[in-house]
N, C-alpha and C positions, 0 to 999 in steps of 0.2 A: 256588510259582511264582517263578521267578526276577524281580526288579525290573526295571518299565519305566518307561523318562521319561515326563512330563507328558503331551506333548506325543503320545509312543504311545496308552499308554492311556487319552486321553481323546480320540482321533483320531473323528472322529463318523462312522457307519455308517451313516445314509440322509440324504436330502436336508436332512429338517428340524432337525436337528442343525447343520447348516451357519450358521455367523453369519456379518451384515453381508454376503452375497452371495445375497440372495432375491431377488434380478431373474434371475438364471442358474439357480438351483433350479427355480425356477417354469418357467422356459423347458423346462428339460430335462423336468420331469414334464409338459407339457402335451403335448410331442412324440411322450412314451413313450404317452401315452393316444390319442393321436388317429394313430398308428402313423406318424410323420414322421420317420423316425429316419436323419440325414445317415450319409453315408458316412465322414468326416472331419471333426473339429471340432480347434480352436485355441483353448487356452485361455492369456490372457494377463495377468499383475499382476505386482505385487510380490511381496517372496519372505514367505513365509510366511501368506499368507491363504485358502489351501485349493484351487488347481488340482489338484494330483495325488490330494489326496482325495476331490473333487467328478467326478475322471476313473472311479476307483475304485468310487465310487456309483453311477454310471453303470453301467459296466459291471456290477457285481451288479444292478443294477434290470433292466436287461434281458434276463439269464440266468436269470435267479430262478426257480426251483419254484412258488411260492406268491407270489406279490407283493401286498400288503396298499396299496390305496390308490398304486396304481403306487410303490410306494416298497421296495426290499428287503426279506423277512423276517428275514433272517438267523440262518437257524434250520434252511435247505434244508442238502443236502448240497451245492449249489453255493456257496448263501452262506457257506456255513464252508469252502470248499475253496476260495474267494478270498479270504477272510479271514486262512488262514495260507497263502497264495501257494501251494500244493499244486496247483493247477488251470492245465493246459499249453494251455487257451482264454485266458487272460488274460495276454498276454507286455509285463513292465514292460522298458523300455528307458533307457537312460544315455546318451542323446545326448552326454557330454563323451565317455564312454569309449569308445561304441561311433560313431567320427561319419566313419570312411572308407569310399570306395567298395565295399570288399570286404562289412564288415556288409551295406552296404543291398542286394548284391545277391545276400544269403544272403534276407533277409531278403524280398525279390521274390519266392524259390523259396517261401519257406514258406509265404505270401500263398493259395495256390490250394489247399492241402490242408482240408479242410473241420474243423472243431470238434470234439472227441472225446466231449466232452457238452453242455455249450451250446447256446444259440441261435447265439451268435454267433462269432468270434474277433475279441478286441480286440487292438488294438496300443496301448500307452500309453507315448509318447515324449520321457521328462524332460529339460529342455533341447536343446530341436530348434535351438534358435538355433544349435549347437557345431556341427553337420553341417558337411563341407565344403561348397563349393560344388560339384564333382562329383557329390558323394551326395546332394545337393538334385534336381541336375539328371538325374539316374537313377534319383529315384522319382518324378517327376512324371508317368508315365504311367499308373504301381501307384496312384497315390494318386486320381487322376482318377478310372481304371475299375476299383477292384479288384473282386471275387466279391461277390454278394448278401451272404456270411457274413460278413465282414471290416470292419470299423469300425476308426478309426487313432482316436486322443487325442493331440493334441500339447499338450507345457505349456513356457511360457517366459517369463521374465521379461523378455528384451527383443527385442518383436517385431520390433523395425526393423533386425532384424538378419535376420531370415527371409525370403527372398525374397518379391516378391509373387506372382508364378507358382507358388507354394504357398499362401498365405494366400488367395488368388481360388478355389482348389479346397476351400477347408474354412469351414466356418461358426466365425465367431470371437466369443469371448463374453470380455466384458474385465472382469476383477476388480478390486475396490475396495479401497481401504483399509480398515481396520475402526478403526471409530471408538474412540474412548479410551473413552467409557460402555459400547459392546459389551464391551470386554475388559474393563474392570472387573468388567462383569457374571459374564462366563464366570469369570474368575479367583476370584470369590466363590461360585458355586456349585460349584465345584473343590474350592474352599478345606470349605469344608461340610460335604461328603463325606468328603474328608479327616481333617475334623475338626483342621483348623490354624484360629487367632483370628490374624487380621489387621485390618485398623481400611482404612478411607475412602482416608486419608492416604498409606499405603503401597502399595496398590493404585494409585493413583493414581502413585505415583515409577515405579513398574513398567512402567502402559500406556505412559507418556509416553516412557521409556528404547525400549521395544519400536515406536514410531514405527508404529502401524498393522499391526505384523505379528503376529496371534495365536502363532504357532508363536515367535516370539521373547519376546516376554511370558512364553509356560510353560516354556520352558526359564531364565529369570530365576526363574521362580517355583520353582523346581526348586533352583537357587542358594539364595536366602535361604533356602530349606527348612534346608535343610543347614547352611546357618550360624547359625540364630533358635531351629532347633527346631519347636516347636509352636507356641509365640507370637510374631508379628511384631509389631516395632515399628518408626515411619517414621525414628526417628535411625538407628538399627542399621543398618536398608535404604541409607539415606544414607550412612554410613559406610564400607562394606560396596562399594560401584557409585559411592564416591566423589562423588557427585552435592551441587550447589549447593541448600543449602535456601531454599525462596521466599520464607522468612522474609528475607532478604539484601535482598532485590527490593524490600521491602516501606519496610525500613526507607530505601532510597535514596531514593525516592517520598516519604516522610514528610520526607528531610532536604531536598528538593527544594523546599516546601511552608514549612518550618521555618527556612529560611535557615540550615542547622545543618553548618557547614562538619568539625565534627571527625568527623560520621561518615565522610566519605569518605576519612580516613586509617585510622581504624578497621577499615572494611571491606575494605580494600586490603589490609591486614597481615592480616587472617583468610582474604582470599583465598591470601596468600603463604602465613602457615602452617598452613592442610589442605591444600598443597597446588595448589588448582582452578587451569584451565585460564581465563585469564584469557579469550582467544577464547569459551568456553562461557561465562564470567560474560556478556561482552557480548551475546551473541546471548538468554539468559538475562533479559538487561536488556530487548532491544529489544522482546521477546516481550511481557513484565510491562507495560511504555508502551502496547503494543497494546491490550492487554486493556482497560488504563485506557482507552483510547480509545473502544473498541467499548460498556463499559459505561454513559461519559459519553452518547455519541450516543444508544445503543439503550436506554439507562436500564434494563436487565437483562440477568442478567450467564450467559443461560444458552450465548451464544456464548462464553465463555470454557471453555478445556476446561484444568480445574483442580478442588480437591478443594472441599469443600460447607464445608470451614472457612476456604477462603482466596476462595470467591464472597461472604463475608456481608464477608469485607475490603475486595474490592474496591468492591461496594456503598456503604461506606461516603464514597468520592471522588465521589460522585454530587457535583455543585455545587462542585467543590475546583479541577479545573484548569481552563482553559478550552481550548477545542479548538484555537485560533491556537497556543498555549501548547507543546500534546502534538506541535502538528504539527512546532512548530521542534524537540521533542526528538528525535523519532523519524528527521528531517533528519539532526541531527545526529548519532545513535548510529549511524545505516545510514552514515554518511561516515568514523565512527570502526572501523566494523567492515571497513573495507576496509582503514583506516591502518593498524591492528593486526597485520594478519599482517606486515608488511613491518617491523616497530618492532623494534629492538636491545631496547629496555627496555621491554617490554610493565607494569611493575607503574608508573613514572614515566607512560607516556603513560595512564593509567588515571587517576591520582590528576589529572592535571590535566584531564582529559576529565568526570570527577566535579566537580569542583571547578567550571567553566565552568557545568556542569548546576545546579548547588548556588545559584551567582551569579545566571542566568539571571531578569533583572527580569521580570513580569508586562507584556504587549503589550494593548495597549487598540484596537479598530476604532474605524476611522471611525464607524460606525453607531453604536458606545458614546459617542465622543466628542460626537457634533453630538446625541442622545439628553439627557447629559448636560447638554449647555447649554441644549436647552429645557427643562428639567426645573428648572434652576441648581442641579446636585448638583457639576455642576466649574467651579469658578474659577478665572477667568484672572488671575493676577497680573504684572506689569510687574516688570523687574530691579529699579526704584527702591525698590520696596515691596516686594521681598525683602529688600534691604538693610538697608534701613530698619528690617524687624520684627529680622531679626538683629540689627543694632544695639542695638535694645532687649533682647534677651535675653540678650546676653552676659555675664557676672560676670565681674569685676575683682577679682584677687586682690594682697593683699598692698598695694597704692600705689592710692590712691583717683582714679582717672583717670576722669574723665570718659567716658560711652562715644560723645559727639559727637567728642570730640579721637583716639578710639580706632576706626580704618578697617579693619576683620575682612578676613581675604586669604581670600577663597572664591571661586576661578577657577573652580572647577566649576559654579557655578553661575551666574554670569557669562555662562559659552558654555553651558548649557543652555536656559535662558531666551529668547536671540532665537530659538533656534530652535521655542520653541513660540511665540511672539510671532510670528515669521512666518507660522506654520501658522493660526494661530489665526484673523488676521483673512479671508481669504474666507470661512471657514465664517460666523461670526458675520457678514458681510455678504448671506452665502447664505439664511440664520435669521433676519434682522432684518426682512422681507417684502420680495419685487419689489420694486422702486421702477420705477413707468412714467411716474414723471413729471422724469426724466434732466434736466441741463443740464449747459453749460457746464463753471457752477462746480461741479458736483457730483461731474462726472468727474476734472475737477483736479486733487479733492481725493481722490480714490480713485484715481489713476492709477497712482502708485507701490505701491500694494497688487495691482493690478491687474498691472502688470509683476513685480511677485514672483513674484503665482499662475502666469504665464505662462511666466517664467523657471526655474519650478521644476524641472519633468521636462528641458528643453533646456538649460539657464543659457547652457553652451559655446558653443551655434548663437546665440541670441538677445538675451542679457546686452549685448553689442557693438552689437547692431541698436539696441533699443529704448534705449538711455543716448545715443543721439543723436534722439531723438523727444519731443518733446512737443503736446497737443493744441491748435486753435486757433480752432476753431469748431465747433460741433454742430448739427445742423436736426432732433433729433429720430429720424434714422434712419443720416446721414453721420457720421462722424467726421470731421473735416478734421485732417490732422496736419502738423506740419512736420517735418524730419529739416535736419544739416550737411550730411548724407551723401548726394551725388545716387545710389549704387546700393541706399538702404534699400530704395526701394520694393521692386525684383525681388525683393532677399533675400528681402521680409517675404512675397512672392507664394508661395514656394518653401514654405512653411509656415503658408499661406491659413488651410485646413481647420482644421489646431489650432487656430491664433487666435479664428477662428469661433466654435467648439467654446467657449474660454476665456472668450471676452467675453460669451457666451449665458447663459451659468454665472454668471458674477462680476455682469454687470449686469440681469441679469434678460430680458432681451431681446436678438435680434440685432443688432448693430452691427458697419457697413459702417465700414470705415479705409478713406480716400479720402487722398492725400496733394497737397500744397500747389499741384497746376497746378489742378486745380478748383475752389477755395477762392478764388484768387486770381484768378479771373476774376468771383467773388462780388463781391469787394469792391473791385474798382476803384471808382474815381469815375464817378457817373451819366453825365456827360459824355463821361467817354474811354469807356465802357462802351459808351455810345447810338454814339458816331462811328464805335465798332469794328463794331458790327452795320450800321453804313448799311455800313460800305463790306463788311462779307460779302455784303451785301444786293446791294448792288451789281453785286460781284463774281461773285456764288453765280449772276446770272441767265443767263448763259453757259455755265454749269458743267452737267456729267454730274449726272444726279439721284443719281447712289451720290457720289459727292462732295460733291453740295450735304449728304446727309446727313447725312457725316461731319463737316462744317465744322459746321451747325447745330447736330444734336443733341450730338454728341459732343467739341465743342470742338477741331476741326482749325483747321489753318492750312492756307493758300493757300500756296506759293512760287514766286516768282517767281524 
């Protein structure tokens, strides 16, 4: 017998052969039992995961002599006379080739002549999506009402390209990808038969390359055949399909980790020469980050779809990165993966994209940070007593110099410092208990902390307001403030809400900012105080009562 691909001879022949599409299997047998059997069905997926064959089974399951379990014998004289396409009840069609008016209204005459042996005549229509639009619109009325005998199959990879006023006339069943474990699976009981040694690892380069599509996977496997022999091994496959080994992945992750800068000229030059498609390395990368991620969160690694040698690796980042960590990577590989197609020098923008990732400090939350300081696992040290301990540890080589007379130039650390010196004090204000027992002098002294924390998210809008503000009296609930500036108050009104929000946070309690006209009717003199009320008093007894209100309560004025 002359040789057949993979992909033929191991085409499956009744329902339950079918993989990763048992939601449509099941459907169709349930129909063939309970005698439901549409006029027209549309079957729709990607290419290579079994419509045309699952059309095929169909129609044998329904002509069938002997039907075991509603499912094909394939043993009748109709099942082997569909088997080698011999049977002129089953008419397979080429939608690219046959897709003009002219076929389809050959194909309308043929519609009404009844089956030569069958139950039924099928029509099975590969790539219905090709049809023109004419020959859509001139089988719409065949397809609606054709004859008891006549059943259509449409198969198409992309349905949004078939009109709806067909897709509304036929029952549509939508095919899946098939998972990488499926086709491992299928490729190793293949493999068996065959009697070829393949290992986990290689299987695995294959499902991944085949993206979901069983029929592309066995035509790979058909490949390495031919180039391995009988025994596969995963470099040769690699070699072979050109592909990046995840061993690459690995090691970037580990240099990540390592602070270990030469690997990523390393692996740039081993990218240059085998060759690989640096695009493929990056996507390659972002994938391997993912994984990491999924493993850290879900703490098992059976969402990764990778080999059983490379899940005990990733396992082992359990507690390695942190997930703020993963998330700026993966930011940043999916920003670099857009850079890359457009780069003149794809192996330059790599090496410094590696290099950033390589660099990339550890990010600590909030929650770790203020954690830490009730714990007192972090200390806060002051620029002086950086200095200072530098001071002390410095050696002096050569000339015996004192290390007081010797002033170490560390500017880096210099501007690091206030900035965590500024961060630092509201939280430790925040963590040192409420205080509800506020004054005065207490705000005073906390005020310019206070305008930090305030200043921080706005600086732009606020920094100007409040550097003309300081406080002047408190009762416990008011603020009293004074400003140079006669329009701070509005400003400050413009941006209430945060302020609110900051001073609740910062002093443990709400506090009202009142500024200096209310204050300053506090502390007049008792005498000009008492005079000013006889004569409102006075004056107020004349007055409209929604005036006298506003004089009284609210500190108006009369004008005269």
């Amino acid at each position: 017998m002359a040789y057949q691909v993979t992909a033929r001879k191991w085409r499956p022949q009744k329902f339950e052969d079918v993989v990763g599409q048992e939601h449509i299997t099941a459907t169709l047998k349930n129909a063939i039992k309970s005698n439901r059997i549409a006029h027209a069905y549309i079957f729709t997926g990607p290419r290579g995961v079994g419509k045309t064959t699952t059309a095929r089974i169909l129609a044998k399951a329904l002509n069938c002599e002997n039907p075991k379990d509603f499912e094909p014998c394939n043993e009748c004289l109709m099942c082997k006379s569909i088997n080698d396409s011999q049977t002129m009840d089953i008419i397979e069609i080429d939608g690219a080739s046959n897709r003009g008016i002219d076929e389809i209204r050959t194909l309308r005459e043929s519609v009404k002549y009844a089956p030569t042996r069958g139950k039924y005549k099928i029509y099975i229509i590969d790539e219905v999506h090709m049809l023109t639009k004419e020959s859509f619109n001139a089988f719409l009325k065949t397809l609606e009402e054709p004859p008891s005998h006549t059943i259509f199959v449409f198969a198409t990879t992309d349905i949004h390209k078939v009109p709806l006023t067909i897709i509304s006339r036929c029952q549509r069943f939508d095919f899946r990808r098939i998972q990488l474990d499926t086709i491992k699976k299928t490729l190793s009981n293949i493999a068996k038969e065959e009697n070829i040694s393949i290992d986990d690892k290689t299987l695995t380069l294959i499902a991944k390359k085949a993206d979901g599509a069983l029929r592309d996977a066995q035509s790979l496997f058909d490949q390495v055949i031919s180039f391995c022999g009988e025994k596969i091994d995963s470099e040769t496959v690699a070699k072979m399909l050109n592909l990046i080994d995840d061993d690459l992945f690995f090691t970037i992750s580990d240099a990540v980790l390592e602070k270990d800068f030469n690997i990523v000229f390393q692996t740039t030059n081993k990218i240059y020469q085998n060759g690989w498609d640096f695009i493929d390395f990056t996507d390659g990368l972002l994938e391997h980050f993912r994984n990491i991620l999924s493993v850290i969160i879900t703490e098992r690694t059976e969402l990764v779809e990778t080999a059983e040698v490379y899940r005990t690796k990733y396992a082992n980042y359990i507690q390695t990165f942190s997930k703020g960590d993963l998330l700026r990577i993966l930011n940043y590989l999916s920003k670099l993966q857009q850079e890359l197609r457009y780069s003149n020098n794809q192996k330059l923008k790599i090496e410094i994209a590696l290099t950033n990732l390589v660099g990339l400090e550890k990010s600590a939350t909030l929650s770790e940070i203020i954690s830490g300081l009730e714990t007192g696992t972090v200390e806060i040290k002051s620029s002086e007593s950086n200095i200072a301990k530098e001071k002390s540890t410095i050696e002096y080589p050569a000339k015996q110099v004192t290390p007081e007379k010797k002033t170490p130039v560390r500017t880096e650390r210099k501007v690091e410092t206030p900035k965590v010196e500024a961060f630092v004090p509201p939280i430790k204000e925040s963590l040192s208990g409420i205080q509800s027992d506020l004054n005065l002098e207490t705000i005073t002294q906390k005020w310019q902390s206070f305008v930090d924390d305030v200043c921080k998210e706005k600086s732009f809008l606020l920094t100007p307001l409040f550097n003309t503000i300081k406080p002047i009296n408190f009762d416990g609930i008011n603020l009293h403030l004074e400003s140079s500036d006669p329009n701070t108050e509005s400003s400050i009104q413009l941006h209430q809400e945060y302020i609110d929000k900051k001073s609740r946070d910062f002093f443990g309690k709400k506090i009202n900012l009142r500024f200096g006209a209310d204050f300053k009717s506090q502390i007049q003199p008792k005498n000009e105080k008492a005079e000013k009320n006889q004569k409102t008093a006075k004056s107020s007894k004349n007055l409209d009562p929604y005036e006298k209100i506003i004089i009284e309560e609210l500190g108006g004025q009369e004008i005269n």
